[in-house]
PyMOL commands that place a pseudoatom at each C-alpha (Angstrom):
pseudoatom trace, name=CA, resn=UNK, resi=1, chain=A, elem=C, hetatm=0, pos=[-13.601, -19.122, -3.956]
pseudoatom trace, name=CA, resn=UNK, resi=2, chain=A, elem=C, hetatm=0, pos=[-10.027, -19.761, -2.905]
pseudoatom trace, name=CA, resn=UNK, resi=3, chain=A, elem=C, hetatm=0, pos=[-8.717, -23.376, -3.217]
pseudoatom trace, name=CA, resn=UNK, resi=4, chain=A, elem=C, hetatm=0, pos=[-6.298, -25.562, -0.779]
pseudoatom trace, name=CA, resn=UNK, resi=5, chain=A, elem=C, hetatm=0, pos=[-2.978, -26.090, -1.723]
pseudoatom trace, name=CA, resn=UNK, resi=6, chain=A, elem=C, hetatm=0, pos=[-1.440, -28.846, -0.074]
pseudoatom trace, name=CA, resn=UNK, resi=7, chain=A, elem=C, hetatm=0, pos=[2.288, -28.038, 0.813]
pseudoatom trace, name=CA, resn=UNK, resi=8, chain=A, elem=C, hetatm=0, pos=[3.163, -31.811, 2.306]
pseudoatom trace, name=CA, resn=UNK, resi=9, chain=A, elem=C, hetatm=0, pos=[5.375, -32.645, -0.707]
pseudoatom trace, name=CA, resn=UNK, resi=10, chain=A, elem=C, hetatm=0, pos=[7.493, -28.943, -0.400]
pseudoatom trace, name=CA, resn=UNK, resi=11, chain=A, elem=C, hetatm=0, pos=[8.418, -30.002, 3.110]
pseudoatom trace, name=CA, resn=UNK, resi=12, chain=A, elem=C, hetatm=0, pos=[8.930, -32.953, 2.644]
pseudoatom trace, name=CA, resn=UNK, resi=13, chain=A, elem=C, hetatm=0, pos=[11.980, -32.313, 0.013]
pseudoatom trace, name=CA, resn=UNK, resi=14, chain=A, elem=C, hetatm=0, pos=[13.038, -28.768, 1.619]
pseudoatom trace, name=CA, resn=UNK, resi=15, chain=A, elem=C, hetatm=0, pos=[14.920, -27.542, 5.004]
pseudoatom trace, name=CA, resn=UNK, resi=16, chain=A, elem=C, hetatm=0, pos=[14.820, -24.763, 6.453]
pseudoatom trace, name=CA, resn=UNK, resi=17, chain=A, elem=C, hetatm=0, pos=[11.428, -23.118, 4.416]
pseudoatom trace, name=CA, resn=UNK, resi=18, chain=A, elem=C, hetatm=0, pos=[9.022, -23.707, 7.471]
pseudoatom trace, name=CA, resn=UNK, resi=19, chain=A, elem=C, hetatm=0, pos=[8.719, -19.858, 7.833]
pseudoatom trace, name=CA, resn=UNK, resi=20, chain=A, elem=C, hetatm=0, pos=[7.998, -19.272, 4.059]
pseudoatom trace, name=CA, resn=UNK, resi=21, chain=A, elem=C, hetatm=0, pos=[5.470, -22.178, 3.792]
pseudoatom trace, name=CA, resn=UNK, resi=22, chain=A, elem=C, hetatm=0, pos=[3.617, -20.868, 7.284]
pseudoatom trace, name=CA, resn=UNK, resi=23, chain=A, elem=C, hetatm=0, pos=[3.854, -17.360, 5.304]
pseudoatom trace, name=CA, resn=UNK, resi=24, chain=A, elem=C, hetatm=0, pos=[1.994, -18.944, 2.293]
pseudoatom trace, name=CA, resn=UNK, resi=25, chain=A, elem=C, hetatm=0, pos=[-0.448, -21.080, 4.157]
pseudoatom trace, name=CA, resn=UNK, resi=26, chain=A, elem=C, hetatm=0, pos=[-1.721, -17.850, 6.091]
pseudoatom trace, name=CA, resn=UNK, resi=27, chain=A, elem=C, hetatm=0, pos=[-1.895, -15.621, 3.425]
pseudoatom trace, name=CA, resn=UNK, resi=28, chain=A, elem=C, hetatm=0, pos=[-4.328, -18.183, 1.776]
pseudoatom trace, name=CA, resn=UNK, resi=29, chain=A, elem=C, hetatm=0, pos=[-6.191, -18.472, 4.755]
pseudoatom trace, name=CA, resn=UNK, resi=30, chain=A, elem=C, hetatm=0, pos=[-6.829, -14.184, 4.918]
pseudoatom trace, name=CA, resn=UNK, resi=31, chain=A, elem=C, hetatm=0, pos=[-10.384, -12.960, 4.481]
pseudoatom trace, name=CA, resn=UNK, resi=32, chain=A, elem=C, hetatm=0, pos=[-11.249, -9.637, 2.492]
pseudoatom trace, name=CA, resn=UNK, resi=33, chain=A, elem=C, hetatm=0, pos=[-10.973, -7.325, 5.542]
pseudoatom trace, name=CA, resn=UNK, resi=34, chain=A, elem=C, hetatm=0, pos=[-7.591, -8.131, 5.871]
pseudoatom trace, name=CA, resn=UNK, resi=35, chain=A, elem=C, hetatm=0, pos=[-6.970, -5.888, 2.735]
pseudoatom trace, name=CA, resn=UNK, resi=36, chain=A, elem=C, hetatm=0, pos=[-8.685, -2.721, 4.402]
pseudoatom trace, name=CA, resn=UNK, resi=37, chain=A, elem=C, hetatm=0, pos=[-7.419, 0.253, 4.233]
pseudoatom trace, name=CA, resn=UNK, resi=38, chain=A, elem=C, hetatm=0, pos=[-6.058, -0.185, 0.731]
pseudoatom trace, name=CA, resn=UNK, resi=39, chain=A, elem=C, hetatm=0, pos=[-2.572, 0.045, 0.057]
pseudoatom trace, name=CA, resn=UNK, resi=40, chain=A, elem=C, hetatm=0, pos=[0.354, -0.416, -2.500]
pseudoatom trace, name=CA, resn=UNK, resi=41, chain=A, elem=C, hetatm=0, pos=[3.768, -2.085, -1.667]
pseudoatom trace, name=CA, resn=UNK, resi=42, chain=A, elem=C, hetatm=0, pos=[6.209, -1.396, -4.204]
pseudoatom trace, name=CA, resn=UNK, resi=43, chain=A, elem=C, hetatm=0, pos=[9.696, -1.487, -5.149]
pseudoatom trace, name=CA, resn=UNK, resi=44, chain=A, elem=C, hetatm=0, pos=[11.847, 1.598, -4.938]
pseudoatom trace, name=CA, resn=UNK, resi=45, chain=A, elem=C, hetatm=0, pos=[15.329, 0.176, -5.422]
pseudoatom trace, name=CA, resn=UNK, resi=46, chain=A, elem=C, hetatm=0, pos=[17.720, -2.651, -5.338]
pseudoatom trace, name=CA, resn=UNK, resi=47, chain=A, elem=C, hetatm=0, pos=[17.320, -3.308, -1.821]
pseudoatom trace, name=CA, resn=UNK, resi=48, chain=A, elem=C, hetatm=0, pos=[14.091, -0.186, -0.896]
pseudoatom trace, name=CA, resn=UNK, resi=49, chain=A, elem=C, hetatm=0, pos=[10.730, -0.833, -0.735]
pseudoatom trace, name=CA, resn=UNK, resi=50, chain=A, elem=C, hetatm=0, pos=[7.154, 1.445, -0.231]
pseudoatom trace, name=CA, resn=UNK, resi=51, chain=A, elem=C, hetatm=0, pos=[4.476, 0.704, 1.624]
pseudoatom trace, name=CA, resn=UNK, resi=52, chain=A, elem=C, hetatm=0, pos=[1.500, 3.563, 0.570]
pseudoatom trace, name=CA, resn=UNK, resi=53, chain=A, elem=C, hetatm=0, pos=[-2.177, 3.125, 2.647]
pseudoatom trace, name=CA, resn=UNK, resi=54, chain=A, elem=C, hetatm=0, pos=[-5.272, 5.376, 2.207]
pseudoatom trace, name=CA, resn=UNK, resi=55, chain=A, elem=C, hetatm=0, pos=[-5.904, 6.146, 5.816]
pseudoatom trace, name=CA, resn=UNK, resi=56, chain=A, elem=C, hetatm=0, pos=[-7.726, 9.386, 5.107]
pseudoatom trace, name=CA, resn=UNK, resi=57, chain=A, elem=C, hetatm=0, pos=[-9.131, 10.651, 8.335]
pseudoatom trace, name=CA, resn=UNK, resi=58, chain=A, elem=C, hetatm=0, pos=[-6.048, 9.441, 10.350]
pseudoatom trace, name=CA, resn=UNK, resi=59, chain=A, elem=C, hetatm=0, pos=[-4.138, 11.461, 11.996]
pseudoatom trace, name=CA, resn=UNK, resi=60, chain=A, elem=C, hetatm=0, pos=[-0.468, 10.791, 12.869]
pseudoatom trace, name=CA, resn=UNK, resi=61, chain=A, elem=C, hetatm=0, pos=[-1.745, 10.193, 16.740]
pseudoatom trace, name=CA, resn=UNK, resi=62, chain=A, elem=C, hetatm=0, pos=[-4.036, 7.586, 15.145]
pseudoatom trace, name=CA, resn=UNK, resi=63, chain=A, elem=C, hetatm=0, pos=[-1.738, 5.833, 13.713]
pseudoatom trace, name=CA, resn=UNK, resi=64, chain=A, elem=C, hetatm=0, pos=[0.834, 3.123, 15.407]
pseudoatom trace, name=CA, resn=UNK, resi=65, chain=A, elem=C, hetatm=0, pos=[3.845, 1.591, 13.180]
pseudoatom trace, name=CA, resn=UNK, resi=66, chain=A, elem=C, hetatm=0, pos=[5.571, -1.259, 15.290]
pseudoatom trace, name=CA, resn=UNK, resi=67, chain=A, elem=C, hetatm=0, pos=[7.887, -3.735, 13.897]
pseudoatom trace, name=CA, resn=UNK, resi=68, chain=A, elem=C, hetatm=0, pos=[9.169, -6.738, 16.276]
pseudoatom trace, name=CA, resn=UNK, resi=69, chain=A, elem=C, hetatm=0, pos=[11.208, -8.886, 14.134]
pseudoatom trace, name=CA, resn=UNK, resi=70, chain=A, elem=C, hetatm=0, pos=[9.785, -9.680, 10.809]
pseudoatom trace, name=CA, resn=UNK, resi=71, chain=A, elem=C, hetatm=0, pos=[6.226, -8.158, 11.081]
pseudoatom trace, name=CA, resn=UNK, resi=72, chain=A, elem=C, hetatm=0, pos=[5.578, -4.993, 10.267]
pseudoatom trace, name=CA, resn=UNK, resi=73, chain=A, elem=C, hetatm=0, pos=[2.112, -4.119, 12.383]
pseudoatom trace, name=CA, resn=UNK, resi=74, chain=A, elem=C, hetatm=0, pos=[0.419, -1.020, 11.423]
pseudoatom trace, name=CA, resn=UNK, resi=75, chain=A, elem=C, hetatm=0, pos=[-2.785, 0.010, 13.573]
pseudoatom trace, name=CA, resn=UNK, resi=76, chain=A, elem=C, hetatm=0, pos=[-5.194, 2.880, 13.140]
pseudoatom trace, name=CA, resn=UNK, resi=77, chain=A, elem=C, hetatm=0, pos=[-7.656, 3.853, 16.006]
pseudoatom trace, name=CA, resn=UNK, resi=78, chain=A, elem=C, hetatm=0, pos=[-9.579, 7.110, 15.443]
pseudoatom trace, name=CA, resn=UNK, resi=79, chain=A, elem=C, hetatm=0, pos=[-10.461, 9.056, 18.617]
pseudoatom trace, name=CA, resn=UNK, resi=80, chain=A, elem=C, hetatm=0, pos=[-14.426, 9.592, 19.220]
pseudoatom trace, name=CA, resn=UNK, resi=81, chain=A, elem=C, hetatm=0, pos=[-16.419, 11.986, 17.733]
pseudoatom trace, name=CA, resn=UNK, resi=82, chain=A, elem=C, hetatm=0, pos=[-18.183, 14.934, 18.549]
pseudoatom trace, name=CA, resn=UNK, resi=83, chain=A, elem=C, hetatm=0, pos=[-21.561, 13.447, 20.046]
pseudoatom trace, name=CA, resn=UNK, resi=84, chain=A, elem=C, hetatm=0, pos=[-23.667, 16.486, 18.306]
pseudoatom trace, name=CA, resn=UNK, resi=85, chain=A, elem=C, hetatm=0, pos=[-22.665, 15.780, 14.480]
pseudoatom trace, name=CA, resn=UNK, resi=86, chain=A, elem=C, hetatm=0, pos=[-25.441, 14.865, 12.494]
pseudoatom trace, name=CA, resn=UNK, resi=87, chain=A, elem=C, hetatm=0, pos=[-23.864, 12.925, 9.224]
pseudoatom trace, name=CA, resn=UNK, resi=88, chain=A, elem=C, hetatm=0, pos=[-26.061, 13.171, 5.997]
pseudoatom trace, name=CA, resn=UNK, resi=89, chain=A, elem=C, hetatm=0, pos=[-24.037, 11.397, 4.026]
pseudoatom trace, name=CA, resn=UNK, resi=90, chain=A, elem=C, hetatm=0, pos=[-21.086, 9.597, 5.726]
pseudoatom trace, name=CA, resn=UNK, resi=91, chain=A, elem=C, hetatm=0, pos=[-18.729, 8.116, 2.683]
pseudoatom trace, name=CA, resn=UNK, resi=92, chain=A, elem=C, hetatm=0, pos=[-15.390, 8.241, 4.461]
pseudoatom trace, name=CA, resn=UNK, resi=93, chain=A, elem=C, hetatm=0, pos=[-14.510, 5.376, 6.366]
pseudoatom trace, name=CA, resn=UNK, resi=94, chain=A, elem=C, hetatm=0, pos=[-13.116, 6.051, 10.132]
pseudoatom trace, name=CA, resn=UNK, resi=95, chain=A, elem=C, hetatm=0, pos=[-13.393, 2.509, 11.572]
pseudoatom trace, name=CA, resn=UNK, resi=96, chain=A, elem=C, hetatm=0, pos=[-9.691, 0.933, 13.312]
pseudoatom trace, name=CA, resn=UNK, resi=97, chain=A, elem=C, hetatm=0, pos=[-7.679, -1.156, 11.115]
pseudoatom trace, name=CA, resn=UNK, resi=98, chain=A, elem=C, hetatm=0, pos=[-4.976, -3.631, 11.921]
pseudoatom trace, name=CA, resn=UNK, resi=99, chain=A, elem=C, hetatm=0, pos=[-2.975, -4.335, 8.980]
pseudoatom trace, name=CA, resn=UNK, resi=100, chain=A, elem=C, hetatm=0, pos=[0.100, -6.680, 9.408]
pseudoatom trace, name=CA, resn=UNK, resi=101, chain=A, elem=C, hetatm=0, pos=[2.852, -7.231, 6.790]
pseudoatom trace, name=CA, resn=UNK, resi=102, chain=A, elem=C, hetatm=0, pos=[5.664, -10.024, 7.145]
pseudoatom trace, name=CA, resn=UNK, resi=103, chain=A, elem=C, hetatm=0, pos=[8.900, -9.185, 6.413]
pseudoatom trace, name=CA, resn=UNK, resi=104, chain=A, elem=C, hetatm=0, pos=[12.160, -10.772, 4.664]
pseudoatom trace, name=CA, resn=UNK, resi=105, chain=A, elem=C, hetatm=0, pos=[15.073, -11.228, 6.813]
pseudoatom trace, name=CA, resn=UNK, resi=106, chain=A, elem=C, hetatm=0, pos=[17.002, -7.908, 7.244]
pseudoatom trace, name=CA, resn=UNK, resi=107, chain=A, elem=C, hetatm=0, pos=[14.492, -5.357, 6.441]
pseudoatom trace, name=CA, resn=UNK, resi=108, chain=A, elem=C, hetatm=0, pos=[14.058, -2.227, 8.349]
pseudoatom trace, name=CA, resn=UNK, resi=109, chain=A, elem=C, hetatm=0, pos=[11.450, 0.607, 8.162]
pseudoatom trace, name=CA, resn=UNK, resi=110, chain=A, elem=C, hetatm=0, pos=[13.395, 3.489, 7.116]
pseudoatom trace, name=CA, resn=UNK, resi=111, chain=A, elem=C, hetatm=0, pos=[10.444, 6.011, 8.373]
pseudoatom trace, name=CA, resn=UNK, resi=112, chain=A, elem=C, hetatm=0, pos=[6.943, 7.046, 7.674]
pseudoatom trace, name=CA, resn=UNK, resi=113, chain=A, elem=C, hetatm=0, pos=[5.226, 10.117, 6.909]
pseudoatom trace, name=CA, resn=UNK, resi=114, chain=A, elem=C, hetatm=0, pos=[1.808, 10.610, 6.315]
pseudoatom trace, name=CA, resn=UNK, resi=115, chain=A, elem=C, hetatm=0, pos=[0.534, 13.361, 3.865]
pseudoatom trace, name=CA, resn=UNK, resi=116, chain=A, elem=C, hetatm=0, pos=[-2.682, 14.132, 1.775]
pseudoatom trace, name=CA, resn=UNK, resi=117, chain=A, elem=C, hetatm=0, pos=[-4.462, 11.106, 3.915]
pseudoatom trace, name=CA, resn=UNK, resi=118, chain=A, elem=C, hetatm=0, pos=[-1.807, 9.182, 1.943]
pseudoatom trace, name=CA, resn=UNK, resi=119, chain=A, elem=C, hetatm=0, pos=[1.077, 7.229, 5.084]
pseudoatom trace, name=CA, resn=UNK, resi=120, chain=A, elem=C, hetatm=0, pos=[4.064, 5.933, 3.877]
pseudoatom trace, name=CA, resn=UNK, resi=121, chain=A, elem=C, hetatm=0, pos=[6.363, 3.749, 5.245]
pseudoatom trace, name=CA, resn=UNK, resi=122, chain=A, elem=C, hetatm=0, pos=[9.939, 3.141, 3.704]
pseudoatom trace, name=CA, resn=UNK, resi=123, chain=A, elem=C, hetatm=0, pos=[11.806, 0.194, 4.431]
pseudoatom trace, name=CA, resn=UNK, resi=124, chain=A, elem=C, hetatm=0, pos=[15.373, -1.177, 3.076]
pseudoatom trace, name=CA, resn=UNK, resi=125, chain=A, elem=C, hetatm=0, pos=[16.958, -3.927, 3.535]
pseudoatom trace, name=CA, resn=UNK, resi=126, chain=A, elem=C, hetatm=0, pos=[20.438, -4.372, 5.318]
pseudoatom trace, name=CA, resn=UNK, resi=127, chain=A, elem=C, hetatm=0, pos=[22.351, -7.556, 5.140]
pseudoatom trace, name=CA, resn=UNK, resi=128, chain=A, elem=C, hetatm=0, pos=[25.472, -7.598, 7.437]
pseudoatom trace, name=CA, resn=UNK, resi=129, chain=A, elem=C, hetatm=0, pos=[28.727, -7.857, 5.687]
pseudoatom trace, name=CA, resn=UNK, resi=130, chain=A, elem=C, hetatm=0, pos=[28.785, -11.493, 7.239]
pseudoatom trace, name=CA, resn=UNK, resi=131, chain=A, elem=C, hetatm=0, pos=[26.036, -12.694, 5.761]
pseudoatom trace, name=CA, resn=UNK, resi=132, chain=A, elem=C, hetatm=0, pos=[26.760, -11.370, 2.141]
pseudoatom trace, name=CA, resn=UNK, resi=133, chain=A, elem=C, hetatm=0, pos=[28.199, -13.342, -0.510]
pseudoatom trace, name=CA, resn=UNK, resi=134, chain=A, elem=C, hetatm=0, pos=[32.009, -13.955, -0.602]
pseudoatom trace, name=CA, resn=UNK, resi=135, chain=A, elem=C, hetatm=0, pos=[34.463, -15.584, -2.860]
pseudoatom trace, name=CA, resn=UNK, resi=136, chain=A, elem=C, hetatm=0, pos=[36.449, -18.472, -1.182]
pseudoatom trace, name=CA, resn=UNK, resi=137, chain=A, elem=C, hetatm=0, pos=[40.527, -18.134, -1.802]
pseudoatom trace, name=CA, resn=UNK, resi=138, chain=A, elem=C, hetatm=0, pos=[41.521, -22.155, -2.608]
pseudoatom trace, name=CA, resn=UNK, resi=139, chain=A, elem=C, hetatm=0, pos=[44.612, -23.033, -1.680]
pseudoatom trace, name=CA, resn=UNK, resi=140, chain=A, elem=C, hetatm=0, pos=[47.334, -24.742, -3.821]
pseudoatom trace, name=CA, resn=UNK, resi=141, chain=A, elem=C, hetatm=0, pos=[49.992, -27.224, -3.116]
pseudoatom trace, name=CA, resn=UNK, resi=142, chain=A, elem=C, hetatm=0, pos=[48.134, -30.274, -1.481]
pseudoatom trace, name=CA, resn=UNK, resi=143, chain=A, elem=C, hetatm=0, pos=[45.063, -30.475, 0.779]
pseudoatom trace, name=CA, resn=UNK, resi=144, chain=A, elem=C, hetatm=0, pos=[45.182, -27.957, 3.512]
pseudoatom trace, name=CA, resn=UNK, resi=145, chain=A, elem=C, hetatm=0, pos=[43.341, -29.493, 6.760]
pseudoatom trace, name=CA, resn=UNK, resi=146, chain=A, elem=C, hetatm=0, pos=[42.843, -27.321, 10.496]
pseudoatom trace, name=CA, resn=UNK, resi=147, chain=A, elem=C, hetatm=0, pos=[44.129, -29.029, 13.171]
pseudoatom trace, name=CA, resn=UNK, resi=148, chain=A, elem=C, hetatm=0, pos=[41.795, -28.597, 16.571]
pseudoatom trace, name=CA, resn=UNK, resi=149, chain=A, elem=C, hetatm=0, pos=[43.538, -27.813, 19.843]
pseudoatom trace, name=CA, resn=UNK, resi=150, chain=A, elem=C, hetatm=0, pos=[43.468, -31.111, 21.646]
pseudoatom trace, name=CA, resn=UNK, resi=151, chain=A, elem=C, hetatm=0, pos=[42.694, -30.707, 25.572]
pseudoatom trace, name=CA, resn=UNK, resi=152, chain=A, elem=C, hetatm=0, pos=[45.194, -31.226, 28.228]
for i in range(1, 152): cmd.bond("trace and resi %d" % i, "trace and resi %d" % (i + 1))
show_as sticks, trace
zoom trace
C-alpha cells in the first residue's frame, strides 16, 4: 500500500519546482501496469543514459519511440495473428504497451536499436554553452554600473 505525501510545505518555500513536484506526485499516483514491459534505465556516462525493455515479440514496425519535449513515449502495438494458430501453452506476452518516461531538461535520445527481443534507447544530455556554468570576471577600481540608453 502506497502512502500520501503531502508536498504543500515544498511549495510553499520553493520557486520554480512545480514541474519536479507534478513529476513526484504522478509517479506516486502510477499503478503496477505502468511498469509493463520491464525495463532498466541506467547510467552510461557523465551526461549518457540507457533505457533497456523486454519487448520480446516486437518487431521494430511494432514499436514507436516519440519524444515531444521532456517525455519520452514509447508504444508497442503487435499486428494480428494468424486466425488458425492453436496456442497450447501461450507464456509470451504480445499485448500493446504504452510506457512513458519524463525527461530532465536537455536530454535527447541518441537512437534505439532493438536486438535479442532486448530495445534500447540511448539518450545524452546536451546543455547549451549558455546555460553552462561560467566564472564572472569582477572588476576593480570602484563600482562599475551600465548606463541604459535613454529615449529621445
Amino acid at each position: 500500500m502506497r502512502t500520501a505525501f503531502d508536498l504543500s510545505p515544498l511549495y510553499r518555500s520553493t520557486v520554480g519546482f512545480d514541474r519536479l513536484f507534478d513529476l513526484i506526485d504522478q509517479t506516486a499516483r502510477q499503478d503496477a501496469s505502468s511498469h509493463w514491459p520491464p525495463y532498466n534505465v541506467e547510467k552510461t556516462g557523465d551526461e549518457q543514459y540507457r533505457i533497456t525493455m523486454a519487448v520480446a515479440g516486437f518487431s521494430p514496425d511494432d514499436i514507436e519511440i516519440t519524444q515531444k519535449e521532456n517525455t519520452l513515449l514509447v508504444a508497442g502495438q503487435k499486428h494480428p495473428e494468424q486466425v488458425n494458430v492453436q496456442f497450447l501453452h501461450r507464456g509470451i506476452a504480445t499485448r500493446n504497451f504504452k510506457q512513458t518516461f519524463s525527461l530532465a531538461d536537455y536530454v535527447k535520445v541518441k537512437g534505439a536499436a532493438l536486438e535479442n527481443g532486448l530495445l534500447t534507447i540511448d539518450l545524452v544530455r546536451e546543455v547549451p554553452e549558455e546555460f553552462k556554468p561560467h566564472r564572472i570576471k569582477i572588476a576593480t577600481g570602484g563600482a562599475k554600473t551600465i548606463e541604459h540608453e535613454k529615449a529621445a
